[in-house]
N, C-alpha and C positions, 0 to 999 in steps of 0.2 A: 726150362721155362722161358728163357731170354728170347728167344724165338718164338716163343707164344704172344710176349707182352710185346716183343717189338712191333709182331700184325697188327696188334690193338691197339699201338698209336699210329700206325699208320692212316689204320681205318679213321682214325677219331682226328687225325691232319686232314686228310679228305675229306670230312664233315666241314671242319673248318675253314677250309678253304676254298668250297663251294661258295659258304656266305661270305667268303672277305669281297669286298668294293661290294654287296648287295646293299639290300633294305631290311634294317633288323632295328630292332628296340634298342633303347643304348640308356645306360644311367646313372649315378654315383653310388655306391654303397656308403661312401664317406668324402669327405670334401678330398680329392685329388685321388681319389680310387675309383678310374672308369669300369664296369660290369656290361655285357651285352646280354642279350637272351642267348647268342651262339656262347657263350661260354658253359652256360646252365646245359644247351643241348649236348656241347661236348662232354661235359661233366656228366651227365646220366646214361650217357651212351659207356662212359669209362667203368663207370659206377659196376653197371648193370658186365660188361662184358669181361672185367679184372677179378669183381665176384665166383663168375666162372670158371677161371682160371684157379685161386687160393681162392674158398668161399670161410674160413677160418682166420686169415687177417682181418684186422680194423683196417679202418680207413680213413683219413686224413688228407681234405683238399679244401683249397682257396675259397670255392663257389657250392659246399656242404653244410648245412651247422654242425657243428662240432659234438661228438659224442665221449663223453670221459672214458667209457668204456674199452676202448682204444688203448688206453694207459697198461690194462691188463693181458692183451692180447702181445704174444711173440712177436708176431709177425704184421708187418701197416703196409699196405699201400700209399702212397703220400705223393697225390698228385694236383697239379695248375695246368684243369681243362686249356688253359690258355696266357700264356707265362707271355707278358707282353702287348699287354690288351692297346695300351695306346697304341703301338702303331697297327695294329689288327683296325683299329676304326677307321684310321689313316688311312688303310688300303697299301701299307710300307709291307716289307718281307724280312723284321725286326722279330720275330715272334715265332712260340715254338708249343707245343706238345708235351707238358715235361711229366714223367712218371716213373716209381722208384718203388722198390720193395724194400722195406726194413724188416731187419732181423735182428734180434736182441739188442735193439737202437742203433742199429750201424747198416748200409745200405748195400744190398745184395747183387740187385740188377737194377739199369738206373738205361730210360732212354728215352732221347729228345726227336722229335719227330718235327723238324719247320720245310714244311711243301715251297712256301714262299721260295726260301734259299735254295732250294734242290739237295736240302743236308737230312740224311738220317743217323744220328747218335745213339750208339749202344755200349753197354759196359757191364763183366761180371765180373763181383770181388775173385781178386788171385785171377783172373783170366786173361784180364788185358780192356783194352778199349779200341772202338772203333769207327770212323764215316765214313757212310758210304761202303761198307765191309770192308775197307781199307784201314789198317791198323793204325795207331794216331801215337805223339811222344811228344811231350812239352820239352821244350827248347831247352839246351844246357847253357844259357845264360850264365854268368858270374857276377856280374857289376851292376846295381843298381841302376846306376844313369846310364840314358839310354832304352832303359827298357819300354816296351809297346803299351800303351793304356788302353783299351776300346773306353772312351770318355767322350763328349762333347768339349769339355772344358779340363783344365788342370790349374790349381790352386800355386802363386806367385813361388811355393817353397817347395813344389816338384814342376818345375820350368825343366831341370833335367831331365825328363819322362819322355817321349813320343808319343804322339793320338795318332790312336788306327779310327778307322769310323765304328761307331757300337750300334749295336743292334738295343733295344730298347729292353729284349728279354734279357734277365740277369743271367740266366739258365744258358743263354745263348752267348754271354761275354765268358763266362768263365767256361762253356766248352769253348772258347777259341785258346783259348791257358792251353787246355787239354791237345791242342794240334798243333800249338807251335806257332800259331797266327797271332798271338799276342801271348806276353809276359807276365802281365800281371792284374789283378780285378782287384780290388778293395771296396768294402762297403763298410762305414763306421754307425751303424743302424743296428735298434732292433728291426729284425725281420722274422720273416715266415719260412717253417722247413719245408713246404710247399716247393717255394724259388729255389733250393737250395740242391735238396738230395738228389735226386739223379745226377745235376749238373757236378755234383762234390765228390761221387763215384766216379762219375767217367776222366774227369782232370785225375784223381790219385791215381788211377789205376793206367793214364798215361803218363803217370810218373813226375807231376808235378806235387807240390806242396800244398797241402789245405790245411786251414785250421779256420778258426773264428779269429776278431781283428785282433785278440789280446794275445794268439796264439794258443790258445786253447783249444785241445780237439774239440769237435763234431757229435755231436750226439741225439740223436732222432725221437722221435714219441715222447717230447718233452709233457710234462703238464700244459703247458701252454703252448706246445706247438711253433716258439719261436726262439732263437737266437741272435745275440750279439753279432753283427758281423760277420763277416765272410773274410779272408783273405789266399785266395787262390794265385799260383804264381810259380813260374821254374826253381825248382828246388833250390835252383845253388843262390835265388836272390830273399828265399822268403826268410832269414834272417835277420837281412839289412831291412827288408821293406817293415817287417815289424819294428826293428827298433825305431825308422823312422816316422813310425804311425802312433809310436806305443801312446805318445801324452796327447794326443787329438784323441784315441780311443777312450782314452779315461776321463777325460771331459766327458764325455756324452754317455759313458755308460752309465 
């Protein structure tokens, strides 16, 4: 089926990025949460075409209401018509396509589609991961400092870290964990498993480390649809990078 889902985010990238730099309705869902009408159009073209494909999974996405029913189903699709919406308005190439199949809360097939980049992200548990059908392997790092951020900024008590430039989708920082192009993504947030699943299949399954920020594995079709944290990163550093996260995560959980 990974070859299935991959065409249907193709198609549904090439929706979206017909309208990027156009003229389209734009709005907040919540103060500092931008929506567009293209995301609503991505999302129901998804809806309607992933259906197709499993019409027996729930489904779970960003720009949906939410159905509980979902909770009882094996199998979710759990997808963000558009992971990365600010720079999508911006007319930037920060932004991607992200869509995942869960199977008994853990993610099966998981792929990122951003036209902008020229990148297509694909991954199946136990198979491997891959851009561009080019096989992908997060870095065998060992030392903390040093390591690659995609961040804007880094806080005075990791000055140690390096900034790569970040893409605005989360989806799209933690596939770079997954090639190699960066080290390590950290988020001390609740968030959404929307941002999450595809992008947490394709980084493990190129052999990097995931867990949530307390180090706590990953686990999908919650009740509420969100987790703690993310922290994605070359195996041999996500040790250290937890323990140096551990007491900023426990503040805010």
């Amino acid at each position: 089926m990974l070859d299935q889902v991959s065409a249907v985010a193709r198609a549904a990238g090439r929706i979206a990025a017909a309208r990027c730099g156009g003229a389209f309705r734009r709005w907040e869902k919540e103060a500092g949460s931008p929506v567009c009408e293209v995301d609503l159009e991505v999302d129901s073209f998804l809806r309607e075409s992933l259906a197709k494909l499993d019409p027996d999974a729930g489904w779970l996405s960003e720009e949906t209401l939410d159905s509980s029913d979902r909770i009882e189903r094996r199998r979710l699709w759990v997808v963000d018509p558009i992971d990365g919406t600010r720079d999508f308005l911006r007319g930037r190439p920060g932004w991607c396509v992200s869509v995942a199949l869960v199977e008994d809360r853990l993610p099966v097939l998981g792929v990122l589609d951003a036209p902008a980049r020229g990148e297509h992200w694909t991954a199946a548990a136990g198979l491997g991961a891959w851009r561009n059908g080019e096989r992908i392997r997060a870095s065998d790092r060992t030392k903390l400092a040093g390591a690659r951020v995609p961040a804007d900024e880094l806080p005075s008590v990791d000055s140690d870290l390096r900034l790569v430039p970040k893409p605005n989708s989360i989806a799209l920082r933690i596939a770079l964990v997954a090639a190699g192009d960066a080290d390590l993504v950290a988020t001390l947030r609740w968030g959404h498993e929307w941002d999450i699943a595809a992008a947490a299949l394709i980084a493990s399954e190129a052999g990097a480390a995931v867990s949530g920020a307390l180090g706590q594995p990953l686990a999908f079709n919650s009740a509420s649809g969100q987790a703690f944290g993310i922290l994605a990163s070359a195996a041999g550093i996500h040790a250290e990078a937890l323990e140096r996260l551990r007491e900023r995560a426990l503040a805010l959980v």
